[in-house]
C-alpha positions as CSV (number, residue, x, y, z in Angstrom):
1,X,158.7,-61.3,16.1
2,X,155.6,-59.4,16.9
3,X,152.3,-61.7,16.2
4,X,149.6,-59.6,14.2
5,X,146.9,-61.5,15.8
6,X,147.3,-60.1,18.9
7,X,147.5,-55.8,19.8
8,X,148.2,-53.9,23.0
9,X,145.2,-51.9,23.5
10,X,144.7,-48.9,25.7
11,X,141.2,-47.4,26.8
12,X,141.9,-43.9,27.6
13,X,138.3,-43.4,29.0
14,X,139.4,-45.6,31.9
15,X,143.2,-45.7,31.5
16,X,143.1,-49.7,31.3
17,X,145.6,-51.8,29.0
18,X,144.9,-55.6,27.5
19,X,146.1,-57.7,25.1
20,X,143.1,-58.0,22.5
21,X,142.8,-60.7,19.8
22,X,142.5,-59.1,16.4
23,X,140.9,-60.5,13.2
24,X,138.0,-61.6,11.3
25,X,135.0,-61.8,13.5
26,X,130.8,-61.9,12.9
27,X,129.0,-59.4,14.9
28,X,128.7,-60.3,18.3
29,X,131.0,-62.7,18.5
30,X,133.5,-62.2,21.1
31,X,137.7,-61.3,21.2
32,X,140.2,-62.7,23.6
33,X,140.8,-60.0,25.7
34,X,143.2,-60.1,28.8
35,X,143.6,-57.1,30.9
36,X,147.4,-56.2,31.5
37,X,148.9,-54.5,34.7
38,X,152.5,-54.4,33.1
39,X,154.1,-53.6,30.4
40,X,155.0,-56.7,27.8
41,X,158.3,-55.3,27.0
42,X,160.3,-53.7,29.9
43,X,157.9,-55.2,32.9
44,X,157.4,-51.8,34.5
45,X,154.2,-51.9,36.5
46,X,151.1,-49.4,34.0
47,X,148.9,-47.0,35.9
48,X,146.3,-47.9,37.4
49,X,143.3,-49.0,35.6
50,X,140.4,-46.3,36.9
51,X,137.4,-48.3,35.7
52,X,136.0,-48.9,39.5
53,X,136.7,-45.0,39.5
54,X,135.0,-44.7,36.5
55,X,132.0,-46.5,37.6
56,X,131.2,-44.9,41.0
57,X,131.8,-41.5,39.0
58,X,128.9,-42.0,36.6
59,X,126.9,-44.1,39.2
60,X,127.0,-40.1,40.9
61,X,126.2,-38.6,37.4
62,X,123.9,-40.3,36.0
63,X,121.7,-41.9,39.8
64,X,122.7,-45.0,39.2
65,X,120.5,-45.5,35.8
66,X,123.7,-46.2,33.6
67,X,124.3,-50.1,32.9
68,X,126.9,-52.3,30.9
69,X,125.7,-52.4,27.7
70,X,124.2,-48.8,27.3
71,X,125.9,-46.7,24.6
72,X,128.1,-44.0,26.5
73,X,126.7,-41.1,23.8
74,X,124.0,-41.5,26.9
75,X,126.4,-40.1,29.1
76,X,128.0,-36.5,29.4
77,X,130.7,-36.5,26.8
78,X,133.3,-35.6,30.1
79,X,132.6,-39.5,30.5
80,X,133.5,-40.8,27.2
81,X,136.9,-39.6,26.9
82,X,139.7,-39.5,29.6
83,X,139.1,-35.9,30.8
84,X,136.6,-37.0,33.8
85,X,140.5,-38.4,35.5
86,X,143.4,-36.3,34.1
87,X,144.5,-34.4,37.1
88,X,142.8,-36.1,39.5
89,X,143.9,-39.3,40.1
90,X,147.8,-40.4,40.2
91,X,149.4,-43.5,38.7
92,X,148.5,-46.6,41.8
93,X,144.9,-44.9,41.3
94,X,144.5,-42.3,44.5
95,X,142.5,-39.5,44.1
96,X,144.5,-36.2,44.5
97,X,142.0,-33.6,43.6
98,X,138.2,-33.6,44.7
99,X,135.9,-33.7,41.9
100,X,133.8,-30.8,41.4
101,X,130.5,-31.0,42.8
């Protein structure tokens, strides 16, 4: 039986899965989070998280001024979502298509 405490969550920004703690919590207080790299059903290995991807890609965009912790509105919305990777990178993470300068 599934435990309601617990959720599969996926990040599309930076295609990443974990297993997140759900629940009552205070502000800034912080979940049990464990990144996964397959899936909790079948075993199947997931894509590729990108975040490292992610990173060097707004580290280009943005000089290096971005930091953990700043609010992504203060990036270029391509950033936020998932559209800076679709079609560019396949499932073990290579990049297949240059980005555009």
């Amino acid at each position: 039986m599934a435990d309601p405490r617990f959720a599969v969550r996926y990040t599309p920004r930076d295609r990443s899965y974990a297993i997140e703690e759900r629940g009552d919590h205070a502000p800034g207080d912080l979940r049990v989070v464990q990144r996964i790299d397959f899936c909790p059903w079948c075993g199947e290995r997931l894509p590729t998280d990108l975040s490292e991807q992610w990173w060097d890609a707004v580290d280009r965009v943005t000089g290096g001024a971005y930091e953990l912790g700043d609010p992504l509105t203060s990036l270029p919305e391509h950033y936020r979502t998932d559209a800076w990777w679709r079609g560019r990178f396949d499932d073990e993470g290579n990049l297949v298509v240059e980005p555009e300068p």
